[in-house]
C-alpha positions as CSV (number, residue, x, y, z in Angstrom):
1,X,12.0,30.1,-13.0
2,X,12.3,33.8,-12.7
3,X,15.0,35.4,-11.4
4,X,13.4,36.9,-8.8
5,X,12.0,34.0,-7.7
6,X,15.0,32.3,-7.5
7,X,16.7,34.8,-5.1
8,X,13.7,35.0,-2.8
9,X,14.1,30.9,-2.5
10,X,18.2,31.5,-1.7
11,X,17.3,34.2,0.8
12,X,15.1,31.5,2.7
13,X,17.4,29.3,2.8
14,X,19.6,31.7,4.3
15,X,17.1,33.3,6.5
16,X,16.7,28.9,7.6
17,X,20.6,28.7,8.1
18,X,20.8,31.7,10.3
19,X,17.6,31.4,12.7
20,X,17.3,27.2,12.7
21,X,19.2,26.9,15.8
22,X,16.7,29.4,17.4
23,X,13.6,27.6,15.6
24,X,14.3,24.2,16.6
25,X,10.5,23.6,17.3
26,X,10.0,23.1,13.7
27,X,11.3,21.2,11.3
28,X,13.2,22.3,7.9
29,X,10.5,21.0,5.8
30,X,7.9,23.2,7.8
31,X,9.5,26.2,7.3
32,X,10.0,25.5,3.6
33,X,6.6,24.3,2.6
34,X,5.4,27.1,4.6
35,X,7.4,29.3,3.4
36,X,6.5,28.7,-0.1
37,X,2.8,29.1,0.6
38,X,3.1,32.0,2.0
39,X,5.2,33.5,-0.3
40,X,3.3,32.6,-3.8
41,X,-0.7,32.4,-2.3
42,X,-0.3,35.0,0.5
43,X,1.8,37.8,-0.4
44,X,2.1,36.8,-4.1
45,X,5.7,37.9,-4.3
46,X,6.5,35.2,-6.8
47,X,5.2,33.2,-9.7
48,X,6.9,29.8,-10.1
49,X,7.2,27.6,-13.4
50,X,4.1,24.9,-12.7
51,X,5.6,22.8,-15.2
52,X,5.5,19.3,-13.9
53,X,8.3,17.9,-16.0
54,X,10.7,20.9,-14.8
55,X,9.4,20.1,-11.2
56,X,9.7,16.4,-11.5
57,X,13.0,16.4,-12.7
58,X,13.9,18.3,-9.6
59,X,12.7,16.3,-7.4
60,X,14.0,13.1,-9.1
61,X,17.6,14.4,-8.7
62,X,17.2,15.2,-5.1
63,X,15.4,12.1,-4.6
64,X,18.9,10.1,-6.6
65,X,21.0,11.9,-4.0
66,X,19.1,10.8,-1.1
67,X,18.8,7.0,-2.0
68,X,22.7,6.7,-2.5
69,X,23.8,8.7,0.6
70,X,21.4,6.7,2.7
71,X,22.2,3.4,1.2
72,X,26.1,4.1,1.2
73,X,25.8,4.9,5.3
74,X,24.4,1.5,5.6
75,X,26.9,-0.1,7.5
76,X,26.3,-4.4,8.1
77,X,28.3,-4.5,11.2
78,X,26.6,-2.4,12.4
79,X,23.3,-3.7,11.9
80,X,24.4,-6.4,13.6
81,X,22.9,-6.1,17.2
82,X,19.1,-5.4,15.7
83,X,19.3,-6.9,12.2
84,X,16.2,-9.2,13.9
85,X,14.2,-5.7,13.9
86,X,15.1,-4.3,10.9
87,X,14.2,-7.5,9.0
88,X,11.2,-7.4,10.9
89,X,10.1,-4.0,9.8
90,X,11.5,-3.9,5.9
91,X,10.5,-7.4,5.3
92,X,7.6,-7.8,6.7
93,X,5.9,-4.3,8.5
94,X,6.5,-2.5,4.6
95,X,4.7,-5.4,3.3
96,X,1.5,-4.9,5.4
97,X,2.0,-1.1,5.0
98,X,1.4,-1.3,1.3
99,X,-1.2,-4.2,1.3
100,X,-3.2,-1.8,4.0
101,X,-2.6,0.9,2.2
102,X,-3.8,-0.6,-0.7
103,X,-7.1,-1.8,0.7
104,X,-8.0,1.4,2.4
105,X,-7.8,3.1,-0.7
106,X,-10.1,0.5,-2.2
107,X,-12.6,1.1,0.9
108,X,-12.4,4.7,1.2
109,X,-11.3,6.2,-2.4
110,X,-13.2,3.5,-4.6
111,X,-10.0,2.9,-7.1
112,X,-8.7,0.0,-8.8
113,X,-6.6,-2.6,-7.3
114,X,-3.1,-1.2,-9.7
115,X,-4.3,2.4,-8.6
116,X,-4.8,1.1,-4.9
117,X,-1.4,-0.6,-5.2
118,X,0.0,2.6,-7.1
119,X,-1.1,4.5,-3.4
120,X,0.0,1.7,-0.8
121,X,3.4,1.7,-2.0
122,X,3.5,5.7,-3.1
123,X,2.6,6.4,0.4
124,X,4.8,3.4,2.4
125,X,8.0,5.3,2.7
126,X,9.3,6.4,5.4
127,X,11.7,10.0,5.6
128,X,13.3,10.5,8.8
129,X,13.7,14.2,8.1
130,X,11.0,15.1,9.0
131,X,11.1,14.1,12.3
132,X,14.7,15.1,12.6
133,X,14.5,15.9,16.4
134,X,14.0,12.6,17.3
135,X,17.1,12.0,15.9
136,X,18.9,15.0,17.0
137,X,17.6,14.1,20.7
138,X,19.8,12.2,23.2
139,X,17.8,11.6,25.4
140,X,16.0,9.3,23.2
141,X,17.4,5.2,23.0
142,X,19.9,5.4,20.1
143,X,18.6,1.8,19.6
144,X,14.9,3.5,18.9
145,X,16.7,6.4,16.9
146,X,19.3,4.1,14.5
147,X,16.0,1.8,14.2
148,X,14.0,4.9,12.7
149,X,17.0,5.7,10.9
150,X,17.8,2.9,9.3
151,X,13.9,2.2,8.2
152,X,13.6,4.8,6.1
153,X,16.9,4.6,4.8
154,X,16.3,1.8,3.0
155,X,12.3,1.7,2.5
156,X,12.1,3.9,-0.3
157,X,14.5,1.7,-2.3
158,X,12.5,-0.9,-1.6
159,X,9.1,0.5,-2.1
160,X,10.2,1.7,-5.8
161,X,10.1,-1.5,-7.2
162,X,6.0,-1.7,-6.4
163,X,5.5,1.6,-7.2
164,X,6.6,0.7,-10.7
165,X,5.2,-2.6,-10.8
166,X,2.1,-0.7,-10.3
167,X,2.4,2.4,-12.8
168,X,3.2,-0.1,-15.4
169,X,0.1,-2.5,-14.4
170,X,-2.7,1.1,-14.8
171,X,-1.2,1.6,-18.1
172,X,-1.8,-2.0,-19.8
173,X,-5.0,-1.8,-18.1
174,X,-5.9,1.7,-20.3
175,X,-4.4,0.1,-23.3
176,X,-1.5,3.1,-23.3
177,X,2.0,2.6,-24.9
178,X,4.3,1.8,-21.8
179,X,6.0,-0.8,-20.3
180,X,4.4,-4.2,-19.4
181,X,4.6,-5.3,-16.0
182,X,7.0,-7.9,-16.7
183,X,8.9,-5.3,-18.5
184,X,9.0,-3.4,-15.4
185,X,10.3,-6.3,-13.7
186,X,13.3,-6.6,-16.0
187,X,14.1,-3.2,-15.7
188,X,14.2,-3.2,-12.1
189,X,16.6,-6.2,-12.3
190,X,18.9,-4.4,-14.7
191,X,18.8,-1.3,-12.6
192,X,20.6,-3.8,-9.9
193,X,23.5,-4.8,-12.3
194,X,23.8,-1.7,-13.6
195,X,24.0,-0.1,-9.6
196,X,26.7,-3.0,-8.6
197,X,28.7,-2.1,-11.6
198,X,29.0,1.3,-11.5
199,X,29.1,1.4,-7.6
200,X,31.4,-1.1,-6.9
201,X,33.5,0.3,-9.6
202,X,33.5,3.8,-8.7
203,X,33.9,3.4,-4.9
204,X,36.7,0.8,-5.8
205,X,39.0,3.2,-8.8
206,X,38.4,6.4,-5.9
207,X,39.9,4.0,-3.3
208,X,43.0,3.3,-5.3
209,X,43.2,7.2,-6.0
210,X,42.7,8.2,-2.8
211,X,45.9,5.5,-1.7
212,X,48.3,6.8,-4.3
213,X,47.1,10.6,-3.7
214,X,45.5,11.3,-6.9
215,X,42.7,12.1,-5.3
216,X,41.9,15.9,-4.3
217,X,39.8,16.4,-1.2
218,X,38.4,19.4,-3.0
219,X,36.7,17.7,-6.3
220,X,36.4,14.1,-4.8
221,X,33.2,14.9,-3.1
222,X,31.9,16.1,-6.8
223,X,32.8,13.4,-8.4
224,X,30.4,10.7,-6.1
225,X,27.9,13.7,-6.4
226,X,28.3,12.6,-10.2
227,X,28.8,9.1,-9.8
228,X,25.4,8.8,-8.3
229,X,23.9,10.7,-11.6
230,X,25.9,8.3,-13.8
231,X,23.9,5.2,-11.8
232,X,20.5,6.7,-12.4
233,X,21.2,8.2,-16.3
234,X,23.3,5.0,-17.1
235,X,20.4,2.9,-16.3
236,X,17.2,5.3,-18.0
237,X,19.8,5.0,-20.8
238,X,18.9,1.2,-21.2
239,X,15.2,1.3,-19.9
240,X,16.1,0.2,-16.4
241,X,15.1,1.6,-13.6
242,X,17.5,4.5,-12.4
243,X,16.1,4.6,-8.7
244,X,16.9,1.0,-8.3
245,X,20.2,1.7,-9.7
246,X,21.1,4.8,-7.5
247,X,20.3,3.1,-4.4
248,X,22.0,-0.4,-5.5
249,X,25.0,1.6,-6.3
250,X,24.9,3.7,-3.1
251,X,25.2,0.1,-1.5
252,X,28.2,-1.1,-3.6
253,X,30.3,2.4,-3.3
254,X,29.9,1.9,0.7
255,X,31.1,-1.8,0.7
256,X,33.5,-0.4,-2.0
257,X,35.0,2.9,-1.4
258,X,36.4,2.4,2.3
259,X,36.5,4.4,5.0
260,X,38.0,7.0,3.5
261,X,34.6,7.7,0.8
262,X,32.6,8.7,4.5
263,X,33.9,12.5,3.3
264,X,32.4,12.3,0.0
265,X,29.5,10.9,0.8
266,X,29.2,13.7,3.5
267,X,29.6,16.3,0.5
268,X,26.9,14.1,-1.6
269,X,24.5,15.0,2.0
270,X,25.3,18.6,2.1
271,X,24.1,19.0,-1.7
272,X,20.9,16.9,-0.8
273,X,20.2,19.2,2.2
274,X,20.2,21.5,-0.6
275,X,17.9,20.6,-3.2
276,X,15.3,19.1,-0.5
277,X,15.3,22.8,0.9
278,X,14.4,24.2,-3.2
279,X,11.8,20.7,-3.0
280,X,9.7,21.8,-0.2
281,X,9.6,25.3,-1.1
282,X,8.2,24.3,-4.7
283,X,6.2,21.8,-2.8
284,X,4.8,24.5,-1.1
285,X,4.3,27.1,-3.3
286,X,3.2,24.9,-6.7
287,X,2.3,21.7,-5.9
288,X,-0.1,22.3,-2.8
289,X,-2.1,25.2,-4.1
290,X,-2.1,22.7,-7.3
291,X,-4.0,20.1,-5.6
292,X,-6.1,21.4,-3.0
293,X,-8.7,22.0,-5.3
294,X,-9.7,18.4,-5.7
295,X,-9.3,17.8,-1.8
296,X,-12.0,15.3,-0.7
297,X,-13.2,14.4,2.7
298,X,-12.7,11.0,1.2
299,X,-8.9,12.0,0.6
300,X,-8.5,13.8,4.4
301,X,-10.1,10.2,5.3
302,X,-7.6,8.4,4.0
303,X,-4.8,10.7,4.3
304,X,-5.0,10.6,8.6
305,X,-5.7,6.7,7.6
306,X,-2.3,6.8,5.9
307,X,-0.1,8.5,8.8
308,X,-2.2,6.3,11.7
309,X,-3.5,3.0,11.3
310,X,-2.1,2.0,8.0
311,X,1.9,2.7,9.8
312,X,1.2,1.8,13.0
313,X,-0.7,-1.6,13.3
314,X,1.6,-3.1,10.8
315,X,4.4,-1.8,12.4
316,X,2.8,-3.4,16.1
317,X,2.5,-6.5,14.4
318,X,6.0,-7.0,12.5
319,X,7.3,-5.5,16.5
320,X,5.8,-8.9,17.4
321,X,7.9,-10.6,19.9
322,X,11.0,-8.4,19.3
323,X,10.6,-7.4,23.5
324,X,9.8,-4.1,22.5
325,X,7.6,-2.5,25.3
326,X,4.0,-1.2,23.9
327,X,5.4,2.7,24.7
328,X,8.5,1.9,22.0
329,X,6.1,0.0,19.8
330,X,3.8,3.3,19.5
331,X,6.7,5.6,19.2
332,X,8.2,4.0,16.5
333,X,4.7,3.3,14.8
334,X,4.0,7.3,14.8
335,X,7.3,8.7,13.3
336,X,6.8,7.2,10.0
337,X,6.5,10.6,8.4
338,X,6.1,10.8,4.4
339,X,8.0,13.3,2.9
340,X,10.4,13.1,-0.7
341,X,10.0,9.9,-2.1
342,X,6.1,9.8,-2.0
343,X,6.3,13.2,-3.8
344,X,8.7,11.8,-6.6
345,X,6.3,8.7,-7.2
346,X,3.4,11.1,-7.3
347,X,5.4,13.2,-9.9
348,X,6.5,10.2,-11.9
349,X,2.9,8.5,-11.9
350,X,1.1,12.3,-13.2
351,X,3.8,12.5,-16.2
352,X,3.5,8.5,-16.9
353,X,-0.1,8.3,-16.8
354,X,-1.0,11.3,-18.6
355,X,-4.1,11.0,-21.0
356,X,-4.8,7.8,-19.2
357,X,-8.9,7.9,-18.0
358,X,-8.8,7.3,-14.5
359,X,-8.3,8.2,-10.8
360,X,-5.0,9.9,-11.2
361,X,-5.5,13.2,-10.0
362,X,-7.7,11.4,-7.2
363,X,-4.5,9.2,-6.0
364,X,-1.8,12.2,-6.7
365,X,-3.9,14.2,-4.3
366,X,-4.2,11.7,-1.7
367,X,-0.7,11.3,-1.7
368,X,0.3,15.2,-1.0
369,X,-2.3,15.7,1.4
370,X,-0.9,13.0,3.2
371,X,2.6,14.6,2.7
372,X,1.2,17.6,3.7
373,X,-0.3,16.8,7.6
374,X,2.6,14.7,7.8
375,X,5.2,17.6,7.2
376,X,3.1,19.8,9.9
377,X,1.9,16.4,12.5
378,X,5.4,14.7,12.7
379,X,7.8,18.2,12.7
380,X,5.5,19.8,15.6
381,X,5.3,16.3,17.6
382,X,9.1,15.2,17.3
383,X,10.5,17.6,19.9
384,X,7.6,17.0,23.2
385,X,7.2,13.2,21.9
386,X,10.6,12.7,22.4
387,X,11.2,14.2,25.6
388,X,8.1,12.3,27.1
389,X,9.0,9.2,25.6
390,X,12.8,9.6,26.6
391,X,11.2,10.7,30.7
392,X,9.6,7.2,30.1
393,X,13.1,5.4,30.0
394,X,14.5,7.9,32.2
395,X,18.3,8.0,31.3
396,X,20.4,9.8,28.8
397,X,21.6,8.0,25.7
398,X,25.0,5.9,27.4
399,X,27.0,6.6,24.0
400,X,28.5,10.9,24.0
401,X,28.2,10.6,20.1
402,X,26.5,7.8,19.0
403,X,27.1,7.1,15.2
404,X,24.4,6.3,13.1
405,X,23.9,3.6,10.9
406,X,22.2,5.9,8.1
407,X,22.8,9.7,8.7
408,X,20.7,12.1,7.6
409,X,21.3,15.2,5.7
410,X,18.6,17.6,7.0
411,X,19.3,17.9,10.8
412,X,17.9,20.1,13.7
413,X,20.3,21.8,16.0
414,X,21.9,20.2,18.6
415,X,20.2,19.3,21.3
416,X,21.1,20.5,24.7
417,X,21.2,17.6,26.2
418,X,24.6,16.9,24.1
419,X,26.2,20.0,24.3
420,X,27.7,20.5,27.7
């Protein structure tokens, strides 16, 4: 990457940190991927490196980041009161997501089942980023917020498993030197024991410093920054699976590291906000011009099928006798934006499959198109389809500061109902 380029990414971020309180009608990742666009198609003020290892590895850090704070917020006891619901929509609503997902890509795209699959589960993760003003917003149920919250906090971890189930299953089809699906499998498993391990054992040794002051408040944020880079390299280091290992160990440093860790992990969110800003910038000013080429209607078909029917009727039916009115049922079906982790698998699939004779570019594309409307649909509708939904119930939030069960690192400003 240029030089140049580099400083005109840093100034947007500033420009983003300055005016965000004032732009609050979009979200970060709008400004960013638009940003990007305009900056390398429009006025052609820079050329970045279209490398897609460099860009992938990018990506995958941010991505590392992301799936250990969110699995380290994860509190149990807190869960508590909806565990019902969250079972309902990780256990059984990311099921359907994927299997629909997978069978409209069959009807509309024409792939293979393992490319189909490959899709379903690229494209069944949830990022609550995206729709950040729901979360920001008060007026909104904190029930219906935490409930988003807490859904895509933990369905990319669980969705990675598939998505490498399924990259492994396209490449023993072609005959290509990778890892068998049963392979796959074991890594996965190892990728838990090696998350545990290093989790449990980092939260635990920063516990003990942090009782018998060893710790500094100044380099202890760094070193979970680190610790969460040591999960995902530890395990590629023995062929497991390092996203499965990041979030795992996410998990075991929250049970592990005690209150106390809350500050790191706080600092380990602050760098994410980071990188995701430098993410959608590239994803705006490499990857979409990169694709848009081989943009179908076939792909737009599937891509609106993606962000509509394929979330929201599997969500309707996992929200099943939960007593969740048909207006909560729809709200939660439509903020099910895609955003990092969909980009990732995408990445990872392109460098995997390479030389492999087949749909790949077809599926890739599908997959940031869908990113794509869903960056623009979900960052323009959060702000008025709160406030309607939230006149529907027509009462503020009862808690002043309701805490989170997963906070999120890329926030909106404040909203006014909560600063008075």
């Amino acid at each position: 990457m240029e030089l140049g380029a580099l400083c005109l990414i840093l100034a947007a971020i500033f420009v983003w940190g300055m005016f965000s309180a004032r732009a609050a009608a979009i979200s970060t990742p709008i400004f960013f991927v638009a940003t990007g666009v305009v900056m390398a198609q429009g006025l052609k003020l820079l050329q970045l490196d279209s490398d897609p290892h460099l860009i992938k590895v990018v990506a995958e850090v941010t991505l590392v980041w992301v799936l250990f704070a969110d699995a380290s917020r994860v509190r149990i006891a807190d869960l508590s009161a909806d565990r019902g619901r969250y079972v309902r929509l990780l256990a059984l609503g990311l099921p359907l997501t994927i299997a629909l997902g997978a069978l409209a890509a069959v009807a509309v795209l024409g792939v293979s089942p393992w490319y189909a699959l490959l899709l379903g589960a690229a494209l069944a993760p949830t990022d609550a980023a995206l729709g950040s003003a729901v979360m920001s917003d008060r007026r909104v149920p904190r029930r219906v917020r935490q409930t988003l919250n807490v859904e895509s906090g933990l369905n990319d971890g669980i969705a990675t498993p598939v998505v490498t189930v399924a990259i492994a299953g396209i490449a023993t089809a072609a005959g290509l030197d990778h890892e068998s699906a049963g392979h796959a499998l074991i890594g996965l498993l190892l990728g838990v024991v090696v998350g545990v391990v290093i989790g449990a054992g980092g939260g635990a040794l920063l516990r003990i410093a942090r009782r018998r002051g060893w710790s500094s408040d100044e380099f202890a944020g760094p070193a979970v920054l680190a610790l969460a880079l040591i999960a995902y390299l530890g395990a590629v280091l023995i062929d497991a699976n390092g996203f499965v290992a990041a979030f795992v160990a996410g998990s075991a440093y929250g049970a592990f590291g005690g209150r106390g860790g809350e500050k790191e992990i706080y600092y380990v969110e602050q760098t994410c906000g980071l990188a995701s800003m430098i993410s959608w910038f590239v994803f705006g000013a490499v990857i979409i011009p990169a694709l848009a080429a081989g943009w179908t209607w076939h792909i737009v078909i599937y891509a609106v099928l993606s962000l509509t029917v394929v979330r929201m009727l599997p969500v309707a039916i996992s929200l099943l006798g939960s007593r969740m009115d048909r207006a909560t049922v729809l709200f939660v079906g439509w903020f099910g934006p895609r955003g990092l982790a969909s980009i990732v698998f995408a990445l990872i699939a392109l460098e995997d499959l390479h030389g492999v004779a087949g749909p790949i570019d077809e599926v890739v594309g599908a997959i940031g198109l869908t990113v794509l409307l869903s960056v623009v649909a979900h960052g323009l509708s959060a702000r008025p389809l709160a406030g309607r939904y939230a006149a529907s119930r027509g009462q503020l939030d009862e808690s002043l500061h309701p805490e989170p069960a997963v906070r999120r690192f890329v926030s909106q400003a404040p909203d006014r109902h909560e600063v008075q």
